[in-house]
C-alpha positions in Angstrom: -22.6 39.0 -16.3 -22.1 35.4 -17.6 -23.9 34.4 -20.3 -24.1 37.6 -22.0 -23.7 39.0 -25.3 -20.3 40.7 -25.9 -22.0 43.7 -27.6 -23.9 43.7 -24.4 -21.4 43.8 -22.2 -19.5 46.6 -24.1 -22.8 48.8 -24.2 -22.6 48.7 -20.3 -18.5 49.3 -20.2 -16.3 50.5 -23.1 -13.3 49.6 -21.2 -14.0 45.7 -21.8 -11.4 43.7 -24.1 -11.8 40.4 -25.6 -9.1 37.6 -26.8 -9.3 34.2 -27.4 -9.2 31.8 -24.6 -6.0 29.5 -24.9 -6.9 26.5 -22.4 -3.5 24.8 -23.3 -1.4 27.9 -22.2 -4.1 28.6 -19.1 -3.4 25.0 -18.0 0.4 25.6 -18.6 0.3 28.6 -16.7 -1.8 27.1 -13.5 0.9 24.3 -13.1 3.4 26.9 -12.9 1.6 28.9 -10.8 1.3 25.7 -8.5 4.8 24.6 -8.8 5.5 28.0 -7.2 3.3 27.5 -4.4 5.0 24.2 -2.9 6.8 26.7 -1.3 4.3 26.8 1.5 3.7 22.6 1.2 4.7 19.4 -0.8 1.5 19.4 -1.9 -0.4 21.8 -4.2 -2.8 20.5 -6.9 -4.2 22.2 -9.2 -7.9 22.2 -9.8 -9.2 19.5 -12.4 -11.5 20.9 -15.5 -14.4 19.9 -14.3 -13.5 22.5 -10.9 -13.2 25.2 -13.4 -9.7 24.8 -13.6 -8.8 28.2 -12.4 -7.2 27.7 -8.7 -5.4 24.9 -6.6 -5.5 23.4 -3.7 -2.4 23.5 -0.9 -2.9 20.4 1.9 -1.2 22.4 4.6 -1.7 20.2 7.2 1.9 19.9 9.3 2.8 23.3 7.6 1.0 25.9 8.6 2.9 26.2 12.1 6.1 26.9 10.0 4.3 30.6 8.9 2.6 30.9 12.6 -0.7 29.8 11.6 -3.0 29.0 9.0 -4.1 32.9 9.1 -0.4 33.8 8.3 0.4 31.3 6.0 -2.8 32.5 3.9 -1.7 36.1 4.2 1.2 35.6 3.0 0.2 33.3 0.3 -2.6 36.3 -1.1 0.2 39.4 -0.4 2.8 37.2 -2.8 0.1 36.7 -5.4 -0.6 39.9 -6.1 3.1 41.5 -5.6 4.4 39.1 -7.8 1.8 38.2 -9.8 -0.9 40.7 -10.1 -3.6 38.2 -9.0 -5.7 38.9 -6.6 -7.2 35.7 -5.0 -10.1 34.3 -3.1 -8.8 32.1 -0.8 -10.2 29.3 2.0 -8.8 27.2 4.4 -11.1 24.3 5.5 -11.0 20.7 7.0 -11.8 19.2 3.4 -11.0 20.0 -0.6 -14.7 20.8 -0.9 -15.6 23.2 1.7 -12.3 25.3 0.7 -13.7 25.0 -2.7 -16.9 26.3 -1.9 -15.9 29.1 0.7 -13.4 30.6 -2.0 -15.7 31.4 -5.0 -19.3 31.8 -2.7 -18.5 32.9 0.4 -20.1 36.1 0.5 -17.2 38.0 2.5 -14.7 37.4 0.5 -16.3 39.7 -2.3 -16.6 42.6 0.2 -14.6 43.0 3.3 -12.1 39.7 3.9 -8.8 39.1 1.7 -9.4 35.1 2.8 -11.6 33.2 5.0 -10.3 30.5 7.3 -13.3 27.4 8.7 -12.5 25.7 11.8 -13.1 22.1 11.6 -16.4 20.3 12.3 -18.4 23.6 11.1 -18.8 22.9 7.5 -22.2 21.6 7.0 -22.9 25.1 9.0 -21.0 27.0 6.3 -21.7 25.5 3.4 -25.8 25.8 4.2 -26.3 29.4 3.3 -24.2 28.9 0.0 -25.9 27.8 -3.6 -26.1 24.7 -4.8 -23.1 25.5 -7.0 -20.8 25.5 -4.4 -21.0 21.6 -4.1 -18.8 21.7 -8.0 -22.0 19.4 -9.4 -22.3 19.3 -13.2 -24.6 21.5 -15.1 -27.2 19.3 -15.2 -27.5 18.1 -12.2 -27.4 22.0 -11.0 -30.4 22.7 -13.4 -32.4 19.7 -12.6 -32.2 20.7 -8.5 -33.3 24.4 -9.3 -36.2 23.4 -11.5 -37.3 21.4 -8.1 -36.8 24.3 -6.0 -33.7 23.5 -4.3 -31.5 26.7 -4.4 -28.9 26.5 -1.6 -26.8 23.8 0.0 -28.9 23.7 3.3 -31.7 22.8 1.3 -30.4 19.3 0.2 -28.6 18.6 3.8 -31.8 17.6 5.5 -33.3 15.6 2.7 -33.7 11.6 3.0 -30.9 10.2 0.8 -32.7 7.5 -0.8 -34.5 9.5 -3.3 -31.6 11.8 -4.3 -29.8 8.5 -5.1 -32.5 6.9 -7.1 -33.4 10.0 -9.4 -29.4 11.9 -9.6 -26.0 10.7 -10.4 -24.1 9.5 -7.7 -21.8 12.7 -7.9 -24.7 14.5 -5.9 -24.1 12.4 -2.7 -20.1 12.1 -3.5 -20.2 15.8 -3.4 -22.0 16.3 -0.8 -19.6 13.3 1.9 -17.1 15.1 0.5 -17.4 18.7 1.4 -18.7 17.5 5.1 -15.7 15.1 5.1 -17.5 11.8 5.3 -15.9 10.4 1.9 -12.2 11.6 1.6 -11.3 13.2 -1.3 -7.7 12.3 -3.2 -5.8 15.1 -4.6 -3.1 14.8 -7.4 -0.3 16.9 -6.2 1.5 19.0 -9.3 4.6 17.2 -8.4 5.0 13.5 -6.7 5.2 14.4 -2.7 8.7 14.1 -1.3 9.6 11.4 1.3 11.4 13.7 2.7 11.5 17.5 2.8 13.0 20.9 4.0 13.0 24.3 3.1 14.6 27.3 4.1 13.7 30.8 3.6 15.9 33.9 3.1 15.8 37.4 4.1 17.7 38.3 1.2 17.9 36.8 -2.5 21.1 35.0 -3.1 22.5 34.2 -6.7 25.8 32.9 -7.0 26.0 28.8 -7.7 28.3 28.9 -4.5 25.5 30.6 -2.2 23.0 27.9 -3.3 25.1 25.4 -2.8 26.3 26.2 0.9 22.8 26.4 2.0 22.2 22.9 -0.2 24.5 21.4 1.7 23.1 22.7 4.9 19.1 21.3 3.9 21.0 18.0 3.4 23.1 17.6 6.6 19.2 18.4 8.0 18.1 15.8 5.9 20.7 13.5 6.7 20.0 13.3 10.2 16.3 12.2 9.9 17.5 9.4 7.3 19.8 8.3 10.0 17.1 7.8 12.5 15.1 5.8 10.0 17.9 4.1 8.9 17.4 4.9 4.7 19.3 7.2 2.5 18.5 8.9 -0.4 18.1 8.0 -3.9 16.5 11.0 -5.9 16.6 14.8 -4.5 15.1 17.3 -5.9 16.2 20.9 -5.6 13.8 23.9 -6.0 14.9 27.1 -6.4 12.4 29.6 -5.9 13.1 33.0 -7.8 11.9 36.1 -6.5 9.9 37.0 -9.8 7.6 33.9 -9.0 9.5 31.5 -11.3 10.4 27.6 -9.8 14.0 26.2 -11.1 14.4 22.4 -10.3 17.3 20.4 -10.2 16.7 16.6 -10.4 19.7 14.1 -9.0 19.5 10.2 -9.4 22.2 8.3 -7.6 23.5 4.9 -7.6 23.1 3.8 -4.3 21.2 5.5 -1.1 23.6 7.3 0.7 23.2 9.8 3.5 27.0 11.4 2.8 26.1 15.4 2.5 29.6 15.7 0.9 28.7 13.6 -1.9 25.3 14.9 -2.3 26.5 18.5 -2.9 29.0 16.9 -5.1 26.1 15.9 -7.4 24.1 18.9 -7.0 27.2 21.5 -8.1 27.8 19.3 -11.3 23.8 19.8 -11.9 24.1 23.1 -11.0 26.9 23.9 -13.5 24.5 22.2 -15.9 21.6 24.5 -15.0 23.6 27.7 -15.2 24.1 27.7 -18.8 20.1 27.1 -19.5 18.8 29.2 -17.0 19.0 33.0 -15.4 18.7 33.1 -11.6 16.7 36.8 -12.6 16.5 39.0 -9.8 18.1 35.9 -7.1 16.3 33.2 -5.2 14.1 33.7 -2.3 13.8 30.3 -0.9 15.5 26.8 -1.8 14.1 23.4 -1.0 15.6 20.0 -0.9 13.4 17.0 -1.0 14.3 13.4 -1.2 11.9 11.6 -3.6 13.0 8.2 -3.4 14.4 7.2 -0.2 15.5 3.5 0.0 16.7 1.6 3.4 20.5 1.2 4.2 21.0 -1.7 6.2 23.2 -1.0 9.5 27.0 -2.4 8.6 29.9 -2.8 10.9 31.9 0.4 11.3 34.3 -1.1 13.2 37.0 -4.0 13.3 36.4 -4.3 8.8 39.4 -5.8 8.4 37.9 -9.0 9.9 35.0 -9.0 7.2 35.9 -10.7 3.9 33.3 -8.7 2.0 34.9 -5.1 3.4 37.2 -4.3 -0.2 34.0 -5.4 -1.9 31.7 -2.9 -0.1 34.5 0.4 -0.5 34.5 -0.3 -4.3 31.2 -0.8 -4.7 30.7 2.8 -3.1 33.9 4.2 -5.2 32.1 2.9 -8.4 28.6 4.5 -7.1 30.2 7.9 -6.6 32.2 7.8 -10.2 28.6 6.6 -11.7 26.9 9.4 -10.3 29.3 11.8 -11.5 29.5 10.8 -15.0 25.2 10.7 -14.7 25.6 14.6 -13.8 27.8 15.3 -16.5 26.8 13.3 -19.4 23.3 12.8 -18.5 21.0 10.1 -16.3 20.5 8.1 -20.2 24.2 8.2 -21.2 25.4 5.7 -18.4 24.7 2.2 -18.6 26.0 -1.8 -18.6 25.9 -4.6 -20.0 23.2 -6.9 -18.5 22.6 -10.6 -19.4 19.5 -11.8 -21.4 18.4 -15.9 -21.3 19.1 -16.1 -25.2 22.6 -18.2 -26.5 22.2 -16.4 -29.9 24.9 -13.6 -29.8 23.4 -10.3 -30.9 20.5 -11.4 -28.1 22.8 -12.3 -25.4 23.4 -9.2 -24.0 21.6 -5.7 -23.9 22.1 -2.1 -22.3 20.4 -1.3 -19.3 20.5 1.1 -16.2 22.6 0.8 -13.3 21.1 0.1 -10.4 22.0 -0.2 -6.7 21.5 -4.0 -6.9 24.0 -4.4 -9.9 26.7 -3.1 -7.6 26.1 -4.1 -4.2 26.3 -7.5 -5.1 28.9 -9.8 -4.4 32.5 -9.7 -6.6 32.3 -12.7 -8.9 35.3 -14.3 -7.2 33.2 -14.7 -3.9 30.3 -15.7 -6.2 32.0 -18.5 -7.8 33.5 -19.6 -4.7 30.1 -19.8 -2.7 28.3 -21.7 -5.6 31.5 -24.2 -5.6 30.9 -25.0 -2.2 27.5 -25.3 -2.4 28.1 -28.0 -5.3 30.3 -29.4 -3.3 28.2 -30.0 -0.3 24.9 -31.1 -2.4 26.9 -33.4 -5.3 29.9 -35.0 -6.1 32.7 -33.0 -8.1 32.2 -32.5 -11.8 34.2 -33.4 -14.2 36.2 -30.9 -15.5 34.5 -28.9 -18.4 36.4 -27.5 -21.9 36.6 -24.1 -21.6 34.4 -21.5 -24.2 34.9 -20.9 -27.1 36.0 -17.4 -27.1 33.8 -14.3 -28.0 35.0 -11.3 -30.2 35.9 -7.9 -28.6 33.7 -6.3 -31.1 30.3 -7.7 -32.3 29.1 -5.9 -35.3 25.6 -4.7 -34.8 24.6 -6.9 -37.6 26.2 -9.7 -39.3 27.1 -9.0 -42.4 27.1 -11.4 -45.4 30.5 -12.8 -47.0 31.7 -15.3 -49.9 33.3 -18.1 -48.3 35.2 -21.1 -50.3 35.8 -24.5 -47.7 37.7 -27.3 -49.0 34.4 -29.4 -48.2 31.3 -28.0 -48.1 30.7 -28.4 -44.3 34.1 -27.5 -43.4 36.4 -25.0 -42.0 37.0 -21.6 -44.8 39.9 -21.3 -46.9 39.5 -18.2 -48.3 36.7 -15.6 -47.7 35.5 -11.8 -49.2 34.0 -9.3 -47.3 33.5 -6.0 -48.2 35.6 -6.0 -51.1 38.6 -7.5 -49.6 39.7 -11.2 -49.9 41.2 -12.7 -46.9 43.1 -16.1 -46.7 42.6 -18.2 -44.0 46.0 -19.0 -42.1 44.4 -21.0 -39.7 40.6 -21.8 -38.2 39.2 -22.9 -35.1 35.6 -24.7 -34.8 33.2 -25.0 -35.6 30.8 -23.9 -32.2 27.3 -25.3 -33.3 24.4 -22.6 -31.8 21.0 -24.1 -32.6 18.0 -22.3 -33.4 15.7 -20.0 -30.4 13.1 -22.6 -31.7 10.7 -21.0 -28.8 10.8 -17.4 -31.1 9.6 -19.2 -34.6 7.0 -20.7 -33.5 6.3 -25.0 -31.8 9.1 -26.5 -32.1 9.6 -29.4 -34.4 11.1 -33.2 -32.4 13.6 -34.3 -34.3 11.8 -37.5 -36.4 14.1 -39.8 -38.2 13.1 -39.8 -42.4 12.1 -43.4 -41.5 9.8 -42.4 -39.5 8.2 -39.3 -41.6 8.1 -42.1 -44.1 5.2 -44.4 -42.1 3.3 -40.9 -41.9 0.4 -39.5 -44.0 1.6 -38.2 -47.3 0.5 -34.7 -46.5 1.6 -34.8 -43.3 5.1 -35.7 -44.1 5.6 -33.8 -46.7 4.6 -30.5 -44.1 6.7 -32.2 -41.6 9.7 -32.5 -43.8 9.4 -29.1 -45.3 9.4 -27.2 -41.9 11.9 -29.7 -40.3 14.2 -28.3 -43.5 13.6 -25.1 -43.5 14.1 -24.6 -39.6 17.7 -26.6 -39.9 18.8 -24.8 -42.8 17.5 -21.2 -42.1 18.4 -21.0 -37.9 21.6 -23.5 -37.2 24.9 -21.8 -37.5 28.3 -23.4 -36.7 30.9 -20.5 -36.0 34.3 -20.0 -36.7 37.3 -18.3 -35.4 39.8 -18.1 -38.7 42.9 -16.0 -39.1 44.1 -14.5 -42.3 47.8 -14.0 -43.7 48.1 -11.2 -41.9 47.4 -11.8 -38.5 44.0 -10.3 -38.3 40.9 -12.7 -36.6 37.5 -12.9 -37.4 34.3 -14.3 -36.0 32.7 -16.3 -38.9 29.6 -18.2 -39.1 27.6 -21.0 -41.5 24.0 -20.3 -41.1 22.1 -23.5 -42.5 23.1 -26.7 -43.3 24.8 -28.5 -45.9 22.2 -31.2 -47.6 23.5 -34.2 -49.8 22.4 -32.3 -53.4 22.0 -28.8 -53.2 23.9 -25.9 -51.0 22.0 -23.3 -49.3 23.7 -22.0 -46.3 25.0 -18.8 -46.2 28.1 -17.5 -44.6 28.4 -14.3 -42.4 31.3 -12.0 -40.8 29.8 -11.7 -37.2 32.6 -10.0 -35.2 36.4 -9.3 -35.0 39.1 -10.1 -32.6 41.9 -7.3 -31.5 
C-alpha cells in the first residue's frame, strides 16, 4: 500500500525488491516509449510530472478508422505493450485528456475484468461521478483540503455552485474540472512536432535491407506527393521512422533546399541518409512499419510547363533546381552544418563584411545577378537621368586572413605608399603599390559619434570641454581609419596592406597590418 514502511511491506510479501528510483532514466524511457507509439498517431504526449509522469496520451482522432475502430486500435496498442514490452497497461479512450486520464488509473473495471475501457462522447460527467476526487489530477493539497470537507468523489463537486470553490481553491479546481467535461480544451505537447503531412504503412513481415526501406520510402512519398500536388506545396523537411520489431523507433531527418514534390529526388536524399544511418545503427530483428512525414511543407507556386523557351527566366529556374539537388546531396553526406555561403552584412570594414550562413530556398530562387543588374538599370533609367560613370573597386584579396596580422613597414614619407615591409620574419620589397583606399571608422560600434570640428573651433570652447573633445576626436582618427594598400614584392607575390591611424605633424602612431593576399 502507498505510504508504507518498506519493512512493512516485506513482513506482508518476501518477494518485494527495492532500487533507487532514477526519474532522469524513467523520463528517458517514457519518451521512447512514446516515440514508439506514433505508430498509431502523429501525436502521442507523454504525461507531464505533475500527471505522475507514468503514461501518455495518443489524440487518435482521424486514426482510429485505419485499425477498424477505437476498440481495435486499443487492443492492439495493450497486446504490443506487453509482447514487446512486458507492460501491462490501463488504457482509456475518451472525448477529452482528462476523462481518459481518469478512466485509466480509477476506473474500477479496468482492475478486474476489462484490458481497456473506451467512453463515448458526451457521457463523461456520467463517468467521471462515481470516481474519487483524485481522478480530476488536482494537487495534494487541494485533494486533502476537499476530503477534510467531506467531498470524496467527483460527483460530489459537479453539482456544487462554482462561486465558492473559486473564492476558497486555486483555480486548477475548476480548470480541472472544464477540462475533463470538455468545456476548457486542453493543449497537449506531442513528443515530436506533428507532421504537416503523414503516411504510414504497415507490414506483414519485417524487412531489413536499406533497399527494402527504401522501395517502400519511395512508395509513402509518391503518396505524399500527390496530396502536395493538390495543395499546391512541396516538401521541405521529412522525417522517416523506422519502427523495429523489438519496440525501438530509428528516425531519419532530411532538410532540402527547395520544396519539391520529385519522389526521385527525395529517395535520393533518403538513401544517402540511410547509408549514414547503417553504420550507427542495427535494424535488430527488421522493421515492422515505416512512416514518412513531411514537417515543413512550404508552397510551390504553379510555373509554366510548357512553351519555356519563351520565358527569359527558364535557364535561371533549371539551375537553381540543379544547385538545390547538388546542395542537398552534399547536406546528406557531409552533414546539414557543413554546407553554407557567403552572405553579405551592412559593415564596409573587411573582416565584417561578409559572414557564413545557411542556404536557404530564397538565396537560390532569386534572380541571376545579370537580370538583377539589368532590372535595377532600367529602373534608374526610368526614375533619373544616367550617372556618370563610376571608377571601378578597388580590388579585394582571394584570401582574407582571419585576423590581420601586424608588420614593420618603412614609406618614403610617413603617410605614403611602403617601400619595404617584414612580416613574419621575411622582408619583402615593394616593386610596386596601389592606393591607398581610405575605410573610415564603424563610428556607430564605439560609441556617438564625434562631427568633425575644425581646431579653431575647439579653440572658442570651454577648456575642459575641448581638451575631452580633442582627445576623443584623436584617438577615434588614429585608432579606427585605415588607408589600404595593394603592393607587390620583387618577386611577384601581392599583398593586402593597411595603415591603421593617422600620421600627426610630431609624433607617429599608426600601425601597419598584412590583411590579405592575392593569387
Amino acid at each position: 500500500m502507498r505510504g508504507e514502511s518498506l519493512a512493512d511491506a516485506r513482513a506482508k510479501a518476501n518477494l518485494v525488491q527495492s532500487c533507487d528510483s532514477d526519474e532522469a532514466a524513467d523520463a528517458t524511457a517514457l519518451q521512447r516509449l512514446a516515440l514508439w507509439a506514433t505508430r498509431y498517431t502523429p501525436t502521442a504526449s507523454p504525461w507531464t510530472a505533475e500527471n505522475g509522469g507514468d503514461g501518455f496520451f495518443l489524440d487518435i482522432e482521424g486514426a482510429a478508422h485505419l485499425f477498424g475502430g477505437e476498440e481495435r486500435l486499443i487492443a492492439d496498442l495493450a497486446a504490443r505493450l506487453e509482447k514487446n514490452f512486458g507492460l501491462p497497461a490501463r488504457l482509456a479512450v475518451a472525448a477529452t485528456p482528462g476523462a481518459a486520464w481518469a478512466l485509466a488509473r480509477f476506473h474500477p473495471r479496468l482492475f478486474h475484468s476489462e484490458p481497456f475501457v473506451v467512453l463515448p462522447a458526451g457521457e463523461e460527467g456520467k463517468a467521471l461521478a462515481p470516481l474519487p476526487i483524485e481522478a480530476l489530477r488536482l494537487s495534494p493539497q487541494t485533494g486533502a483540503t476537499l476530503r477534510r470537507l467531506g467531498f470524496k468523489s467527483v460527483g460530489t463537486l459537479l453539482d456544487k455552485p462554482r462561486a465558492p470553490f473559486a473564492a476558497r481553491f486555486p483555480a486548477e479546481l475548476l480548470r480541472r474540472i472544464d477540462q475533463a467535461l470538455g468545456r476548457v480544451d486542453e493543449p497537449l505537447v506531442p513528443v515530436v512536432a506533428p507532421p504537416v503531412y503523414h503516411s504510414l504503412r504497415y507490414l506483414l513481415e519485417p524487412i531489413v535491407t536499406q533497399e527494402a526501406v527504401l522501395a517502400l520510402a519511395s512508395r509513402l512519398m509518391n503518396t505524399l506527393a500527390q496530396v502536395l500536388a493538390r495543395d499546391d506545396a512541396g516538401a521541405r523537411t521529412l522525417r522517416l521512422s523506422l519502427y523495429r520489431v523489438d519496440g525501438e523507433v530509428s528516425t531519419v531527418d532530411v532538410a532540402l533546399t527547395l520544396p519539391t514534390r520529385d519522389v526521385s529526388h527525395v529517395a535520393r536524399m533518403i538513401a544517402l541518409r540511410l547509408e549514414t544511418l547503417a553504420a550507427t545503427d542495427d535494424a535488430g530483428f527488421g522493421f515492422e512499419a515505416v512512416g514518412l512525414a513531411v514537417t515543413l511543407a512550404e508552397p510551390i507556386p504553379a510555373r509554366q510547363a510548357a512553351l519555356t523557351s519563351l520565358a527569359d527566366h527558364a535557364g535561371a529556374a533549371g539551375s537553381a533546381e540543379q544547385c538545390a539537388a547538388l546542395i542537398d546531396a552534399l547536406r546528406q553526406r557531409l552533414g546539414s552544418h557543413s554546407v553554407r555561403q557567403f552572405a553579405a552584412v551592412a559593415s564596409h570594414l573587411p573582416e565584417r563584411a561578409e559572414i557564413w550562413a545557411p542556404i536557404d530556398g530564397d538565396t537560390l530562387s532569386a534572380p541571376p545577378p545579370q537580370r538583377r543588374r539589368a532590372d535595377a538599370r532600367r529602373a534608374e533609367t526610368a526614375a533619373w537621368p544616367e550617372p556618370e560613370p563610376r571608377s571601378e573597386p578597388c580590388p579585394r584579396p582571394l584570401l582574407l586572413l582571419p585576423q590581420a596580422e601586424p608588420a614593420e613597414v618603412l614609406a618614403l614619407v610617413p603617410d605614403g605608399p611602403p617601400r619595404r615591409f617584414c612580416w613574419r620574419g621575411m622582408i619583402h620589397e615593394v616593386a610596386g603599390a596601389q592606393g591607398p583606399e581610405r575605410i573610415g571608422a564603424e563610428w556607430w560600434r564605439h560609441g556617438t559619434p564625434l562631427p568633425p570640428v575644425p581646431y579653431g573651433e575647439i579653440a572658442d570652447l570651454p577648456p575642459h570641454e575641448a581638451d575631452l573633445l580633442r582627445a576623443r576626436a584623436e584617438a577615434q582618427r588614429k585608432t579606427f581609419t585605415r588607408d589600404y594598400y595593394l603592393v607587390e614584392d620583387a618577386e611577384g607575390r601581392c599583398f593586402w596592406l593597411y595603415r591603421e591611424g593617422l600620421y600627426e605633424r610630431e609624433t607617429e602612431t599608426a600601425r601597419w597590418f598584412v590583411h590579405g593576399l592575392f593569387g
